[in-house]
Structures are given as C-alpha cells and as structure tokens.
Legacy VTK file of the C-alpha trace (Angstrom):
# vtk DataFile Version 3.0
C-alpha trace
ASCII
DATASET POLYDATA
POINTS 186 float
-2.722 13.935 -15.516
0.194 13.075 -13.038
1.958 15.630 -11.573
4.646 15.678 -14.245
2.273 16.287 -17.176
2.003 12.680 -18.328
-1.253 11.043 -18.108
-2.571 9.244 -15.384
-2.009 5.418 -15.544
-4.765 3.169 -15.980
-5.834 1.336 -12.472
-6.729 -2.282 -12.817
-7.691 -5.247 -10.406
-4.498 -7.512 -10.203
-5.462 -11.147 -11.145
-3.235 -14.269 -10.671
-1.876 -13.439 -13.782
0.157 -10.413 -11.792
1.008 -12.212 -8.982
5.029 -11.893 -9.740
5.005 -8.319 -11.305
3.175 -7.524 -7.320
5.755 -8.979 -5.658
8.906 -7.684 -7.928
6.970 -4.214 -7.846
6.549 -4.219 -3.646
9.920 -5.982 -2.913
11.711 -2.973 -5.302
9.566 -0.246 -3.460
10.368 -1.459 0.028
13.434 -3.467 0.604
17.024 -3.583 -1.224
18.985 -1.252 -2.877
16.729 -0.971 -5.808
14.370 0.868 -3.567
17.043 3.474 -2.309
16.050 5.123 -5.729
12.847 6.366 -4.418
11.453 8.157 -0.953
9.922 5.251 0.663
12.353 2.805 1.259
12.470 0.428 4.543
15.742 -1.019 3.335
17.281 0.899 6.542
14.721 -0.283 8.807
14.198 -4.233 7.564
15.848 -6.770 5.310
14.623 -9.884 3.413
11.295 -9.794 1.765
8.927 -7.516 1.710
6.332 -9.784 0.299
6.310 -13.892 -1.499
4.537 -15.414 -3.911
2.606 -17.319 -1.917
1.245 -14.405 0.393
0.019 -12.337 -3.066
-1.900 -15.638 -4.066
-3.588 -15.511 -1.007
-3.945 -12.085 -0.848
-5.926 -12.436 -4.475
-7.526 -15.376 -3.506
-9.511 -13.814 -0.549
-13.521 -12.343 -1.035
-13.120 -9.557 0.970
-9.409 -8.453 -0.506
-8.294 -6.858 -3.679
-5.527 -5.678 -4.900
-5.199 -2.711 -7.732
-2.495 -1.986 -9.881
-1.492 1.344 -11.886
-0.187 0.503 -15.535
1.205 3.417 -18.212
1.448 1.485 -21.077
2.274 -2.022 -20.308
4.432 -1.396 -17.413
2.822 -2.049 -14.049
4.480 0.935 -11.958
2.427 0.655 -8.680
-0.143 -1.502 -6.378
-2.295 -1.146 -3.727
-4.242 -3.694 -1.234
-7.392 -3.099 0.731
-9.210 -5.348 2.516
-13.089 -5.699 4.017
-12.248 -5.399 7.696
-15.813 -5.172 8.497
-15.471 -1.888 11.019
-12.973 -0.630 8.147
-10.891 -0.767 4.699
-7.545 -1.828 5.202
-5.061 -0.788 3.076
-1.654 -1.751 2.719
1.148 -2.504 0.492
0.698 1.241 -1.404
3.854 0.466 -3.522
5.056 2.452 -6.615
8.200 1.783 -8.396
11.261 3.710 -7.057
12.011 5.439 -10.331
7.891 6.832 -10.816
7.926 8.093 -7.298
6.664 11.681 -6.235
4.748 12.003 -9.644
1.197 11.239 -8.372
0.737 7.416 -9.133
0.433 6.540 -4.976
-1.729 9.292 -4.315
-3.998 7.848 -7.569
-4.233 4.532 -5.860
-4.548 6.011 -2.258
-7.952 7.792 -3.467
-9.014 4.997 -5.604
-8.611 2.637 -3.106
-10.982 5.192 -0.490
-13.361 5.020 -3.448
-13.803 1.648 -3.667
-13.709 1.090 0.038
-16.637 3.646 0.350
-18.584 2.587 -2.702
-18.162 -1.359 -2.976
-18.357 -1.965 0.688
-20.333 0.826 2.325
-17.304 1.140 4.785
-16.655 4.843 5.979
-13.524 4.259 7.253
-10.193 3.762 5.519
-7.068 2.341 8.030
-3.806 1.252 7.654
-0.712 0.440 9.777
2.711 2.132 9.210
5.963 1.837 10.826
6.383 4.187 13.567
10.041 5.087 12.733
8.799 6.261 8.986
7.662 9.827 9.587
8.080 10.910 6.071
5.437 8.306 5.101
3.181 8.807 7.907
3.475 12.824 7.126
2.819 11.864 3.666
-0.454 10.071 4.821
-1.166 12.809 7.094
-1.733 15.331 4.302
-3.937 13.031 2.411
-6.285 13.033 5.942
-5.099 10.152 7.575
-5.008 10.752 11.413
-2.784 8.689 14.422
-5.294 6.886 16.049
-2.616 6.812 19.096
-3.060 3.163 18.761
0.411 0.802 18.047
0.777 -2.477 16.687
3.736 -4.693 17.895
6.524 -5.115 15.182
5.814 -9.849 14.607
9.680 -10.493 15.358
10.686 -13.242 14.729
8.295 -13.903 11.593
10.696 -13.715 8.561
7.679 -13.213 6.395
7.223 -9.345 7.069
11.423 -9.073 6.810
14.009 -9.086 8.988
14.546 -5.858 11.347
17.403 -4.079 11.631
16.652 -2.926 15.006
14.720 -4.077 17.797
12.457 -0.991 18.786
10.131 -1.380 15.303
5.985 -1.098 15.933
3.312 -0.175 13.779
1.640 3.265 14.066
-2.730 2.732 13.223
-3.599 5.420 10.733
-7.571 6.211 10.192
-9.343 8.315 7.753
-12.841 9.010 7.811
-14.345 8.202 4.682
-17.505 10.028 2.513
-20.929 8.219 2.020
-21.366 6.698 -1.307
-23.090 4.693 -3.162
-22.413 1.879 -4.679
-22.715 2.534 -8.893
-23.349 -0.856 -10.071
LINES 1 187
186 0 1 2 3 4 5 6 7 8 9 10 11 12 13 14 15 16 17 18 19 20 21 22 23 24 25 26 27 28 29 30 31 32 33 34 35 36 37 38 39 40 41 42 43 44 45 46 47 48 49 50 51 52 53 54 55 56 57 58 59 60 61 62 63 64 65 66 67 68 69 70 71 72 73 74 75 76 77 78 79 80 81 82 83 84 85 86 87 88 89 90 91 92 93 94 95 96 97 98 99 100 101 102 103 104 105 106 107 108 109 110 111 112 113 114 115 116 117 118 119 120 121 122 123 124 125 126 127 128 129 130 131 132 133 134 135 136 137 138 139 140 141 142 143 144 145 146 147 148 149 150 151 152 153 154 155 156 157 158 159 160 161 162 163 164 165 166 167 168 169 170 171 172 173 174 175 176 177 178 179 180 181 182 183 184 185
C-alpha cells in the first residue's frame, strides 16, 4: 500500500522497449516546468536535459547496470538506476512523476533498489551523488539512512549532457548507506 491507500505499483526491469517513457519520466521529474508540480525539481538549479535517448540505451545496455521502473496500471510513474560499482551500488536517477510525488513510489524503488544491490551483487553498500544545493533531497535521503560521506564531486561544466547550470557554484554531495547481508534467492 502507498501512503495514500492505493496499492503499491508493480516494480519491473526497464527493457529497450522503455527507453522513451525513462527519459520523458526523468526529464518531467527533474528539469522544466512540468517538474515544478512536484518536490524535487532542479529546474531552478539546471536547464536542458536531464537525460537522452542515447544515454538510457547505454545505461540498459551495460552488465553491471539496471534500471527499474514502478507501473500502477499501465502508467510508468517512476524509475530508478543502480549500478555494480564493485566497492558499491550506485544509484541514481530515483525519478517519480511530479503529480505521484510524496505518496511512497520513490521510497518503494529506493528500498528495492538496496535489495537488489545487497542480494544480486553481494554489495553492502548503497551510494549515490546529489547536488549539494538540494537539501530537501539530501534530508529526504538522510531519513532513509543515507549518510554525507563529506566527500564532493565537481559539478562537469561545460558537458551539456548532465544540463545546463544556472549558477556556477553547483557540486555533488557523496551519499553512503550501509547495506544488510543477504543472500542471493535465486
């Protein structure tokens, strides 16, 4: 059940099949006006794209990378990445559509993605960059057991890919959260 008494979504593996309803879904979450509708916005912070076509195909193309989606119905309403880092999961691109926000749907894929880190690829760490200048989100993460590694990442001016920043003091803030044992269940 999600926080609003509907049931949970259904949590999928994204194929190649979903590699525009990622993009639409992460560009909508992140960047534009679109994603004003919701808490988690960067429009502020960055403009352009959030993600391309080309980067989820390669994203989905990758071993060591997955990416999950959240459906209710038929509608796709979030996503998730992680990614075999060896020393940890990665995850990134925790997206959920502006208008299913604060209903439980990213904290669903947060904690499935942990699961599968732990499970599929013995890993008992979880990490994840996120903008320095978006408390909210890293308080968000913070009560789900993520930590500040005191680590920062520089901002990759310049590279049009990750968007285009609206101000020039943008760096990424290394989150870590340590992980249970598990087992993988075949």
């Amino acid at each position: 059940m999600l926080s609003d008494g509907n049931p949970a979504p259904t949590i999928r593996r994204a194929t190649l099949a979903d590699v525009e309803t990622v993009v639409a879904l992460v560009h909508g979450a992140y960047r534009g006006d679109e994603s004003r509708a919701g808490w988690t916005t960067e429009a502020d912070l960055l403009d352009g794209r959030r993600t391309d076509r080309d980067e989820v195909t390669e994203l989905l193309e990758q071993p060591s990378t997955r990416i999950l989606l959240a459906e209710i119905g038929q509608a796709v309403t979030g996503t998730v990445l992680l990614r075999n880092e060896q020393s940890a999961g990665y995850i990134g691109m925790l997206a959920v559509k502006p208008t299913s926000q604060a209903r439980g749907i990213g904290r669903l894929l947060l904690a499935t993605a942990e699961q599968m880190i732990a499970a599929e690829w013995q890993l008992s760490v979880a990490r994840m960059t996120v903008i320095r200048q978006r408390a909210d989100l890293i308080r968000w993460y913070a009560r789900h057991g993520y930590r500040d590694t005191g680590r920062r990442e520089p901002f990759p001016y310049g590279n049009e890919r990750y968007g285009i920043p609206r101000r020039p003091d943008l760096e990424f803030v290394v989150l870590e959260k340590s992980l249970p044992a598990r087992t993988h269940q075949g």
